[in-house]
N, CA, C and O atoms as a GROMACS GRO file, in nm:
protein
  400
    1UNK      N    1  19.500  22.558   6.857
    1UNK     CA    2  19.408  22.450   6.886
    1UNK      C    3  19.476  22.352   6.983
    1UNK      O    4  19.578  22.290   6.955
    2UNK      N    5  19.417  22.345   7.088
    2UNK     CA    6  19.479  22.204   7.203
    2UNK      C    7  19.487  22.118   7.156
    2UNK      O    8  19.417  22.083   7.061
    3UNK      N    9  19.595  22.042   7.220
    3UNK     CA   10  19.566  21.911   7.140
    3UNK      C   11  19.487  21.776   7.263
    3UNK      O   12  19.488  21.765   7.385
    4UNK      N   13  19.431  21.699   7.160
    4UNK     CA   14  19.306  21.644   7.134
    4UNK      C   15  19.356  21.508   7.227
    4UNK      O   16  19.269  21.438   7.278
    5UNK      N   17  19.499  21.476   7.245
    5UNK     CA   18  19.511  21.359   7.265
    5UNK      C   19  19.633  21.380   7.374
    5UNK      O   20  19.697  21.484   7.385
    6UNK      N   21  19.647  21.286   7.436
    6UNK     CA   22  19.740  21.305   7.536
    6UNK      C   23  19.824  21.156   7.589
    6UNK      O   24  19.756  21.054   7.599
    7UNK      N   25  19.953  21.152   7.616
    7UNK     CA   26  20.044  21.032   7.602
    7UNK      C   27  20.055  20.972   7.740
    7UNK      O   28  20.067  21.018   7.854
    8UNK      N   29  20.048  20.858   7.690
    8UNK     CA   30  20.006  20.751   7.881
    8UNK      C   31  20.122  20.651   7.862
    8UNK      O   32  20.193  20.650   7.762
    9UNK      N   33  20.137  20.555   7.984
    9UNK     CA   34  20.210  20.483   8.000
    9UNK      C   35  20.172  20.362   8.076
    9UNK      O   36  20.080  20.383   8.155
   10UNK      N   37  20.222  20.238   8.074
   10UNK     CA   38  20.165  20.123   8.123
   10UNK      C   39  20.267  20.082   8.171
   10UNK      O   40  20.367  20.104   8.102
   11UNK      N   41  20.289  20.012   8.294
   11UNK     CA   42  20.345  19.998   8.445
   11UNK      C   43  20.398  19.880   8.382
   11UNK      O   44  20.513  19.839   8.393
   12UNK      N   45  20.291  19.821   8.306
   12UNK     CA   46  20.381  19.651   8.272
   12UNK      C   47  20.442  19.628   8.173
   12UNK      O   48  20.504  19.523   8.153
   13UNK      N   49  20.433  19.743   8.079
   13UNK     CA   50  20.596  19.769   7.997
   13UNK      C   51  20.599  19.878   7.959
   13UNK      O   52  20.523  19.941   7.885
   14UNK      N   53  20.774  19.929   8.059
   14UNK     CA   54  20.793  20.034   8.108
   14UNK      C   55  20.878  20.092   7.967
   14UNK      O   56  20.944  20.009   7.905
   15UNK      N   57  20.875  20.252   7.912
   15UNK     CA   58  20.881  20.272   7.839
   15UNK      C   59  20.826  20.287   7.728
   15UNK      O   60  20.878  20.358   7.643
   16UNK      N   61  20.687  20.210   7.703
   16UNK     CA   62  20.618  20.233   7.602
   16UNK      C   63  20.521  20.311   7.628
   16UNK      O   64  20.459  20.284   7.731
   17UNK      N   65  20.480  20.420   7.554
   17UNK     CA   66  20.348  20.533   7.525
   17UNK      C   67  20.276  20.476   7.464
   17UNK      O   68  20.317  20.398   7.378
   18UNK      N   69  20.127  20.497   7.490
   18UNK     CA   70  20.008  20.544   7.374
   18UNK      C   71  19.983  20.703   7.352
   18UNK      O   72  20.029  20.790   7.426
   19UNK      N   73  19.915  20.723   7.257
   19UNK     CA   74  19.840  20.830   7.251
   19UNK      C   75  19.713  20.838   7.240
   19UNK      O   76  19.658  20.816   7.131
   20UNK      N   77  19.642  20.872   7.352
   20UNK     CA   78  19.468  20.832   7.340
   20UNK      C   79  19.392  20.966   7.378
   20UNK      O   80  19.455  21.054   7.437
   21UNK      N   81  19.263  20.984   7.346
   21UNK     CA   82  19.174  21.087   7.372
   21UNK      C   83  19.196  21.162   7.517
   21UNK      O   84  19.195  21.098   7.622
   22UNK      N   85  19.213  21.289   7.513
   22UNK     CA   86  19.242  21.372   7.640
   22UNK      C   87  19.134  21.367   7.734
   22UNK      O   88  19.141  21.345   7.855
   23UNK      N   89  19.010  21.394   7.649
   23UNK     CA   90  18.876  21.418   7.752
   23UNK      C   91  18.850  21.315   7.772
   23UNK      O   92  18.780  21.326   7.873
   24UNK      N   93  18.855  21.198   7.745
   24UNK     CA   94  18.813  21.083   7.778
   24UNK      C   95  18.917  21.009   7.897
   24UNK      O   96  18.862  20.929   7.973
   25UNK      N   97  19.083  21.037   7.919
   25UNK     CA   98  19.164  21.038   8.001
   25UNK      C   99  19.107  21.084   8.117
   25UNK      O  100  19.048  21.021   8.204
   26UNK      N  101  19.136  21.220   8.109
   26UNK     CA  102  19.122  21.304   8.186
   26UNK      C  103  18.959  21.283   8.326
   26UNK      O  104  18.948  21.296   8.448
   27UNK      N  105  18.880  21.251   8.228
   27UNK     CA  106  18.743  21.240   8.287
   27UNK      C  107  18.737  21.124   8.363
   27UNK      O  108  18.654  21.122   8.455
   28UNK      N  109  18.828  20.998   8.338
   28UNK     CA  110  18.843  20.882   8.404
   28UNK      C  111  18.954  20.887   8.501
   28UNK      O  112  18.954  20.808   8.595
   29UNK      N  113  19.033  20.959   8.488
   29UNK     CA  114  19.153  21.003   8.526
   29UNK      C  115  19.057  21.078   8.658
   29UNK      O  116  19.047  20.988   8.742
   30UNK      N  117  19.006  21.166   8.694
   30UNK     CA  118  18.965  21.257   8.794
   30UNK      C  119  18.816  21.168   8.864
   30UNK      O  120  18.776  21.184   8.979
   31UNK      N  121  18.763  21.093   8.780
   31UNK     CA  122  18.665  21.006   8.858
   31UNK      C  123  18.741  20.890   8.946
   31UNK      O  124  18.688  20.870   9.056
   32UNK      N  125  18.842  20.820   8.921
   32UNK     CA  126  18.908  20.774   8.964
   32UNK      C  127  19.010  20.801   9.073
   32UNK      O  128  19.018  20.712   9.158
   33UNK      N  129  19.090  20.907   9.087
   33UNK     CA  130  19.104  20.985   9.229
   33UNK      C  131  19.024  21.023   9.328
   33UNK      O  132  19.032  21.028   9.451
   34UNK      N  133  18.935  21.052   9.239
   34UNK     CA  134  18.781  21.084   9.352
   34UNK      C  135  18.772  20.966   9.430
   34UNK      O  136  18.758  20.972   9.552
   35UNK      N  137  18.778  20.884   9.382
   35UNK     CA  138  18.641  20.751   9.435
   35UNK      C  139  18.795  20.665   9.521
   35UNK      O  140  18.789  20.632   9.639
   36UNK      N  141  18.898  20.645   9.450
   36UNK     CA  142  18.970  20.579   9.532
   36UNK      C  143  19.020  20.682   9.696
   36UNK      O  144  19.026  20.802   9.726
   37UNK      N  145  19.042  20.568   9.757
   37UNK     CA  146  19.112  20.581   9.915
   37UNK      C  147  19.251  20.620   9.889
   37UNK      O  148  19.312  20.618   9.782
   38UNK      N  149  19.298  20.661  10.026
   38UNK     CA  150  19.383  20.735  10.026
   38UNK      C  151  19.519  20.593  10.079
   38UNK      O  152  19.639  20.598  10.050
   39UNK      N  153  19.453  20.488  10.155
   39UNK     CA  154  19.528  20.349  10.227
   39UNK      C  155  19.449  20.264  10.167
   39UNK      O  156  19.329  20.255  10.141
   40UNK      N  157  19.567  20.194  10.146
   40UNK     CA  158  19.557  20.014  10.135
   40UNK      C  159  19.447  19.969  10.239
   40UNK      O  160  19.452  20.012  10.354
   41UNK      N  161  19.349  19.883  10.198
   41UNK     CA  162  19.382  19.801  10.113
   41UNK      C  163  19.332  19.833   9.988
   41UNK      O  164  19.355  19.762   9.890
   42UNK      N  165  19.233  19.981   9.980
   42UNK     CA  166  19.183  20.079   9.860
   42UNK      C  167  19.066  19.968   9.833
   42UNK      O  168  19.039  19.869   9.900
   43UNK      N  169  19.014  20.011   9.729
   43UNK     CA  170  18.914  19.976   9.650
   43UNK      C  171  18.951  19.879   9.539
   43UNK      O  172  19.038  19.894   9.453
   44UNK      N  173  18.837  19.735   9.565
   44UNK     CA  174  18.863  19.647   9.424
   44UNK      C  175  18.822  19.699   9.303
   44UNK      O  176  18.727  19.777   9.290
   45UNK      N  177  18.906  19.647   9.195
   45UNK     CA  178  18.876  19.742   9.026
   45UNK      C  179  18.716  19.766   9.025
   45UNK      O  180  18.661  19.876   9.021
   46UNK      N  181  18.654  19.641   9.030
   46UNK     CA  182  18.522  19.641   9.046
   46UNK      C  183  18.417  19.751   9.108
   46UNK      O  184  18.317  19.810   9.066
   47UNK      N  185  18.491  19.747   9.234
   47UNK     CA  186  18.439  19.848   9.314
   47UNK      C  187  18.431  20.011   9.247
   47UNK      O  188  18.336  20.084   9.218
   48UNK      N  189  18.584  20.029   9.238
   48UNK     CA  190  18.633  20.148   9.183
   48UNK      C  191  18.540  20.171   9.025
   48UNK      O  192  18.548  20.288   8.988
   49UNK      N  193  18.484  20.109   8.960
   49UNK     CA  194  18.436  20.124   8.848
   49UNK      C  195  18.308  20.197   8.909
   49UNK      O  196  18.281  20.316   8.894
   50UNK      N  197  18.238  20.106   8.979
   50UNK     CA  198  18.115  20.133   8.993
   50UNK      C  199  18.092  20.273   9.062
   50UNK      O  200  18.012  20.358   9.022
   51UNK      N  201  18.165  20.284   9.161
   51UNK     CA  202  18.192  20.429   9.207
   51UNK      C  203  18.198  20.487   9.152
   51UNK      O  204  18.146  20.590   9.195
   52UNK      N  205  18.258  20.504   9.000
   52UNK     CA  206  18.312  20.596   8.941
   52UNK      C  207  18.204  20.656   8.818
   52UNK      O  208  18.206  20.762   8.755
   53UNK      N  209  18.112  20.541   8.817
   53UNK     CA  210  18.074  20.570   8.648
   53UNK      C  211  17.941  20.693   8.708
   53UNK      O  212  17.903  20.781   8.631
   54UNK      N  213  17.904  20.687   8.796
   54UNK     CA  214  17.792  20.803   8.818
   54UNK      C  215  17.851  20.919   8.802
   54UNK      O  216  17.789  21.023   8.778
   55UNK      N  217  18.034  20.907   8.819
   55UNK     CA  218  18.100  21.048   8.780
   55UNK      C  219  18.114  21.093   8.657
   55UNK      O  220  18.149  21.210   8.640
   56UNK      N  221  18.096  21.032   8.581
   56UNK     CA  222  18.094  21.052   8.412
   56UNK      C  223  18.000  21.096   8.361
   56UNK      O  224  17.880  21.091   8.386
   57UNK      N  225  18.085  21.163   8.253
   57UNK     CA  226  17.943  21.243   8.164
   57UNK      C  227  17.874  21.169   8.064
   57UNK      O  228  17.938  21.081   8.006
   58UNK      N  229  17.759  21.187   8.034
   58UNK     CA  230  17.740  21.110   7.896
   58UNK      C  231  17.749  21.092   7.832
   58UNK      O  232  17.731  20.980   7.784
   59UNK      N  233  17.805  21.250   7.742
   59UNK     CA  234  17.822  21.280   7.621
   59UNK      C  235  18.023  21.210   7.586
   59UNK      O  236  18.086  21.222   7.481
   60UNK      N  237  18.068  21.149   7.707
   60UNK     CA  238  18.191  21.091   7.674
   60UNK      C  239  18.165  20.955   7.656
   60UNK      O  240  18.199  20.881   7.563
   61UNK      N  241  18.089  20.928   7.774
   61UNK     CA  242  18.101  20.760   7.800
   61UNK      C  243  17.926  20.745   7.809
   61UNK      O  244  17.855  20.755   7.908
   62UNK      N  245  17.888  20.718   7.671
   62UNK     CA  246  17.695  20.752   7.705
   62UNK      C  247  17.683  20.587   7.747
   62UNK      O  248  17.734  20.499   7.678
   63UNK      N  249  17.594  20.555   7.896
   63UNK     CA  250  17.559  20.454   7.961
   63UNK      C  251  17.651  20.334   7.988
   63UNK      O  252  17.641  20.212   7.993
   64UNK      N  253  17.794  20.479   8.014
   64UNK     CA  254  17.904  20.366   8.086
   64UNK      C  255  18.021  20.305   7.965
   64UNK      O  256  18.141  20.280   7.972
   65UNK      N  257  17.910  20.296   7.847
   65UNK     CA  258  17.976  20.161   7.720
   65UNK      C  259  18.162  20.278   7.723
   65UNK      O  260  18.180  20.400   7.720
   66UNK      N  261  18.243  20.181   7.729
   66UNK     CA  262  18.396  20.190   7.696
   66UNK      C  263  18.436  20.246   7.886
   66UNK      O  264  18.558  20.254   7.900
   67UNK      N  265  18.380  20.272   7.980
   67UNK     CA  266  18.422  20.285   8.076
   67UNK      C  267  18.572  20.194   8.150
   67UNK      O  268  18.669  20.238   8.212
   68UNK      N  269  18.543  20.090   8.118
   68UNK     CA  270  18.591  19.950   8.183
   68UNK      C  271  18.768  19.995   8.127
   68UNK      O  272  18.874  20.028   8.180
   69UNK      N  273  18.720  19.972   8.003
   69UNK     CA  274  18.874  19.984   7.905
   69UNK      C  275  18.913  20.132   7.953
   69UNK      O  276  19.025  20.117   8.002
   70UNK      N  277  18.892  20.213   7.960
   70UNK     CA  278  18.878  20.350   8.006
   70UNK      C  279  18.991  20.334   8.138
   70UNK      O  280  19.109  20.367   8.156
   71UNK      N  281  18.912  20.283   8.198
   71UNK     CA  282  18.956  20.291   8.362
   71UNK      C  283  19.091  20.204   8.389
   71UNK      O  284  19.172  20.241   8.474
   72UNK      N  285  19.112  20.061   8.296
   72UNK     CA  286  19.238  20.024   8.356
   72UNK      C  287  19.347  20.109   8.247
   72UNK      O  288  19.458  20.126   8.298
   73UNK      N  289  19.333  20.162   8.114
   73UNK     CA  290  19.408  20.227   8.081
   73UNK      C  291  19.490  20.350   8.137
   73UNK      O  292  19.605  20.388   8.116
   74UNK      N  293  19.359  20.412   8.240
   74UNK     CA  294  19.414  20.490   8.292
   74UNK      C  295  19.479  20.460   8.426
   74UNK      O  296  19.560  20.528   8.490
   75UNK      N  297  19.395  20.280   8.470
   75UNK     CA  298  19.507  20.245   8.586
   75UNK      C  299  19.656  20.228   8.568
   75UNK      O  300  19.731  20.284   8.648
   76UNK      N  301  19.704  20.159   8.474
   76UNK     CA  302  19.811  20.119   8.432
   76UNK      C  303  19.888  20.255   8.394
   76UNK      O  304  20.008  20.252   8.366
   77UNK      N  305  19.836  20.337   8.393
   77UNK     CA  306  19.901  20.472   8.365
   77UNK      C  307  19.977  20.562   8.469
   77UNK      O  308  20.092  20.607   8.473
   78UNK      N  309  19.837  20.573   8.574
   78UNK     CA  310  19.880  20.583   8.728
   78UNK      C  311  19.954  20.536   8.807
   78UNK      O  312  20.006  20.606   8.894
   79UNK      N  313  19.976  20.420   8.797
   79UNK     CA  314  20.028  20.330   8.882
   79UNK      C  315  20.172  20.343   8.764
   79UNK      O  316  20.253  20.277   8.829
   80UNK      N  317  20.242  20.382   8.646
   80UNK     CA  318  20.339  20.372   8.603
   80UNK      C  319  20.415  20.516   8.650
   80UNK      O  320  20.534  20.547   8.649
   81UNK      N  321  20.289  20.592   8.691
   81UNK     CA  322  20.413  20.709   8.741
   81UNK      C  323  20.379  20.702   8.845
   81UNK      O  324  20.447  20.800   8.875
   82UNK      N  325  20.311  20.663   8.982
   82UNK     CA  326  20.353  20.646   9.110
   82UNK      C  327  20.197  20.746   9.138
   82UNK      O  328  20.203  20.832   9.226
   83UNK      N  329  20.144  20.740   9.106
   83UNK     CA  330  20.017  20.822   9.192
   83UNK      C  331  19.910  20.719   9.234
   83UNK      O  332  19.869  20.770   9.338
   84UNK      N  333  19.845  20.614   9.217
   84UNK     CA  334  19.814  20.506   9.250
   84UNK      C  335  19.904  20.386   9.268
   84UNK      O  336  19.999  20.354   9.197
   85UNK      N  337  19.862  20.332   9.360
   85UNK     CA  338  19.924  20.174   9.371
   85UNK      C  339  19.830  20.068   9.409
   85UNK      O  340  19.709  20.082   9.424
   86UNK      N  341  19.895  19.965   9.422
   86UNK     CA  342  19.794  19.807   9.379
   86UNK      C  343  19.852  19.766   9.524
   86UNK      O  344  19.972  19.768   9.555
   87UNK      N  345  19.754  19.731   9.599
   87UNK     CA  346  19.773  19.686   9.734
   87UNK      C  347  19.786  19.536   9.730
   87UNK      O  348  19.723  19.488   9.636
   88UNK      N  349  19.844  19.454   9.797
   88UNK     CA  350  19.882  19.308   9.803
   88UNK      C  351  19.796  19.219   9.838
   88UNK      O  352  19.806  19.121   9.912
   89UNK      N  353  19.678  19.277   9.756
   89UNK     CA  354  19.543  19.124   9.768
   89UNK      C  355  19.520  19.084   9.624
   89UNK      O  356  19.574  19.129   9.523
   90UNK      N  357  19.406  18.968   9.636
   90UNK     CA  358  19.396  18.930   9.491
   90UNK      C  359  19.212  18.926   9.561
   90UNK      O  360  19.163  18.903   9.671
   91UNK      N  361  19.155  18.967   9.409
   91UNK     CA  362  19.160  19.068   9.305
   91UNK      C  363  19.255  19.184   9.333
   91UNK      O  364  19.293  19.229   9.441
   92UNK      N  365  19.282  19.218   9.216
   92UNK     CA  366  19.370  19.435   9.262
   92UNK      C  367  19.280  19.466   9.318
   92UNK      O  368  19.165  19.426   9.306
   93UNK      N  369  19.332  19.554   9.399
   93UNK     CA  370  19.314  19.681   9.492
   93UNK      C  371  19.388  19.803   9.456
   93UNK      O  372  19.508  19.806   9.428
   94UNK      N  373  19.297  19.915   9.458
   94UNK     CA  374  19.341  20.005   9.450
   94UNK      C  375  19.361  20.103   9.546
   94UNK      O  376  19.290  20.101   9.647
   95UNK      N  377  19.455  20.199   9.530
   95UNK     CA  378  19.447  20.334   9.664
   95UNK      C  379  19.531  20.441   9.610
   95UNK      O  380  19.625  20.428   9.532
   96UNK      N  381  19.494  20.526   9.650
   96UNK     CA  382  19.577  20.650   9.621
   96UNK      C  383  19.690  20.665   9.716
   96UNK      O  384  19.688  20.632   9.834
   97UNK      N  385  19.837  20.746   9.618
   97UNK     CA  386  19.931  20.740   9.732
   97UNK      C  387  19.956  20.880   9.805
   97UNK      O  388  20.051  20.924   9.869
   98UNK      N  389  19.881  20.911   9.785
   98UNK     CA  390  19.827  21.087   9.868
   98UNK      C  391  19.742  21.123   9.813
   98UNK      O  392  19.674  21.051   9.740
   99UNK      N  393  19.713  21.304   9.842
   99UNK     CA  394  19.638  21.398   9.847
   99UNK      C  395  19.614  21.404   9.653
   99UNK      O  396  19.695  21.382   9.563
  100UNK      N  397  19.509  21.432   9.650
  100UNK     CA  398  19.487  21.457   9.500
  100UNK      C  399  19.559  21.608   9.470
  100UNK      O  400  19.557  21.656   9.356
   0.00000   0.00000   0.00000
């Protein structure tokens, strides 16, 4: 049996894991590469949400509800191992740091 859950990490304290739902990672995790740019100055969180949620299924995230929490969990995840980064504006910005 696979397992069900899968271990993340957060950029703003380095060293600590969660363990949270795989399909629900994963699905935010790949809507989120999609939709972000490849250069700075990338996409605001905002932006990047909204892009993203037409990529989701329902039966994970039915009418979006937990998306939000979804998406910076998996930002803070990205950005702790180097595949996204936060471009130097305020609000964040997002971008990808290459090729998916």
């Amino acid at each position: 049996m696979p397992d069900d859950k899968i271990e993340i990490e957060n950029v703003n304290i380095p060293g600590r894991t969660e363990r949270v739902d795989r399909a629900k990672y994963l699905a935010i995790r790949n809507a989120l590469l999609t939709v972000l740019p490849s250069k700075a100055p990338g996409l605001k969180l905002a932006d990047a949400k909204e892009a993203l949620l037409p990529l989701l299924h329902d039966d994970l995230f039915p009418q979006g509800k937990t998306a939000g929490w979804w998406l910076k969990a998996v930002q803070l995840d990205l950005e702790a191992k180097g595949i996204i980064k936060r471009a130097p504006h305020k609000p964040v910005h997002l971008y990808r740091r290459g090729p998916i």
